[in-house]
N, C-alpha and C positions, 0 to 999 in steps of 0.2 A: 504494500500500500504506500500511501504518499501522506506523509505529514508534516504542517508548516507550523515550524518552530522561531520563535520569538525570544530571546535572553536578554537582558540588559543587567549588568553588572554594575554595582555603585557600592563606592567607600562612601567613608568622611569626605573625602572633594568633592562628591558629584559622580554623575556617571564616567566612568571610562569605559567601557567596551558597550557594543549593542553589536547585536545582529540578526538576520531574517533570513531563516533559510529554510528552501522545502527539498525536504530529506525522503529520497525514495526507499523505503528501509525492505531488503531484498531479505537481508537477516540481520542479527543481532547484532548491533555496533560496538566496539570498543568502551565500555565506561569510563572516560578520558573527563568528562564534562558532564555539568546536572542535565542540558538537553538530552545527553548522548543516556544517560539513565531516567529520560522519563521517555526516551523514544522506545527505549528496551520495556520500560516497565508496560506500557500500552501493549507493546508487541507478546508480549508475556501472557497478558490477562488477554487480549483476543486468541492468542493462538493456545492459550489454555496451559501453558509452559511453566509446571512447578520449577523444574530445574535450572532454566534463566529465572524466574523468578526469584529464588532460596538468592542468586551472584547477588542481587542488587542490594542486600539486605546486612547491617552490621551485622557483627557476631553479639553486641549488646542492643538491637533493635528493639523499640517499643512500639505498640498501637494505642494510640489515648481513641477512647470511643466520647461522644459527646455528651454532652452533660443530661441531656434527655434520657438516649439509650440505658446509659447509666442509673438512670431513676425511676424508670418507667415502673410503675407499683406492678404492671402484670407480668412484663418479661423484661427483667433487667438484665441487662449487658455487663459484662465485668467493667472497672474503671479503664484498667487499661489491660495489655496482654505482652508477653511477651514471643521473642522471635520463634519460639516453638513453636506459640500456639498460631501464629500467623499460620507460619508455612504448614502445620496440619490445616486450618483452613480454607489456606490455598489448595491443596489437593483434592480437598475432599470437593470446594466449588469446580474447578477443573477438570475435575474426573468423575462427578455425580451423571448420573445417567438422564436427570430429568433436563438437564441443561444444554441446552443448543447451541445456544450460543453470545458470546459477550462482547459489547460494543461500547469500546473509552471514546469520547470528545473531550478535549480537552484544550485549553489555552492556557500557557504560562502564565506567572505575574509575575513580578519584577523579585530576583533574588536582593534578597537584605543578609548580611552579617547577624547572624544568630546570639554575638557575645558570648560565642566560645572558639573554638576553631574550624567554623564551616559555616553553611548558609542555608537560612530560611525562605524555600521557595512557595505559595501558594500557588495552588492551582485550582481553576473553577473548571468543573467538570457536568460530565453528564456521564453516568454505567446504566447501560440496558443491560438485562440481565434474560435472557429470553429461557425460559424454561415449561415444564409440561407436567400436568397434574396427575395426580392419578388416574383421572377418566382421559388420558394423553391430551387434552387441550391445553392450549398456547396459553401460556399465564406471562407475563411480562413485570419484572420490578424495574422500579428508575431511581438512580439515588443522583439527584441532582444539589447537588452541595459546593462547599468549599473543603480543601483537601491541604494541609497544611503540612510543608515534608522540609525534614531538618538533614543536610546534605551536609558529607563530608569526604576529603579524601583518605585513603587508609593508608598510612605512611610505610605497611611493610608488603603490599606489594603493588604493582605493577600493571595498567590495563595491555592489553596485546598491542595498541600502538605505540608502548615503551610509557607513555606518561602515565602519573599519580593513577591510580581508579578511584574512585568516588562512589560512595555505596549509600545509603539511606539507613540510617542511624536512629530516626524517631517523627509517626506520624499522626497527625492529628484529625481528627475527623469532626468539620466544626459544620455547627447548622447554619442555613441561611440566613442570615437579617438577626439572628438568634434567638428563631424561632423553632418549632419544630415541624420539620417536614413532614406532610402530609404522606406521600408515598410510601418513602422509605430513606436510610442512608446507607452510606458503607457500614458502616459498623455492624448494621442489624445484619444487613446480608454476608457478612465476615462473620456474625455471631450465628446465625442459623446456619451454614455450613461447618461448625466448628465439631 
């Protein structure tokens, strides 16, 4: 597929780098850069990819679920989760048999300095999640949110095109307006595959 990527980069000065580029992504790219791992991470959750999925992920990765999920008095959501319990998530959505198929839109937002050692990217998103009920009819979830991912490089190795790799460290799963979304979010649909 073909995905247009947007980065702009800013210190304390102001911006220095931007750029716009559409990326025809044939396979998995190099984790060199946070475009270059959220083009994988798309690629990952559409082509159903535990195993690209588990690269992009610290070895200390967290999921913070949203303050809702978290409360909801009839099916609450852990607060947060750790890297285990992602990637059993991920597999089991990936690999569940009612599931057809899954479809990221996404647009960057401007990466900020996290005030630690990496960067806090948001991204506004759309996941269709197309799956089938038990009587086989088409059921559909949409978790349209904001998606909050805290990006780092990992100093002891190396992506394949020789520079830094950069892995996803900790992500946040924020409602809209901070409200609660009608549909659904990531988090539920991360916690009902768990």
């Amino acid at each position: 597929g073909t995905r247009a990527v947007r980065l702009e980069v800013r210190d304390s000065g102001g911006l220095t780098g931007s750029a716009f580029q559409q990326v025809i992504v044939l396979d998995y790219l190099p984790q060199s850069s946070p475009a270059r791992v959220f083009s994988n991470f798309a690629t990952a959750y559409e082509r159903r990819n535990p195993v690209e999925y588990e690269k992009l992920l610290s070895a200390d990765f967290v999921f913070v679920f949203n303050q809702y999920d978290a409360s909801d008095p009839e099916h609450p959501t852990p607060v947060q989760w750790s890297r285990i319990d992602e990637l059993e998530s991920a597999r089991h959505l990936f690999n569940h048999d009612h599931v057809d198929g899954i479809v990221l839109s996404y647009s960057l937002g401007e990466p900020a300095p996290d005030g630690q050692s990496g960067w806090r990217v948001r991204l506004s998103n759309v996941l269709s999640l197309n799956t089938r009920n038990e009587n086989n009819e088409l059921y559909v979830y949409q978790a349209n949110s904001y998606q909050d991912f805290y990006l780092r490089e990992d100093p002891t190795r190396l992506a394949s095109d020789g520079r830094p790799l950069w892995v996803v460290s900790r992500w946040e799963d924020e409602p809209i307006s901070g409200m609660k979304v009608e549909s659904t979010s990531w988090g539920r649909i991360k916690f009902m595959y768990r």
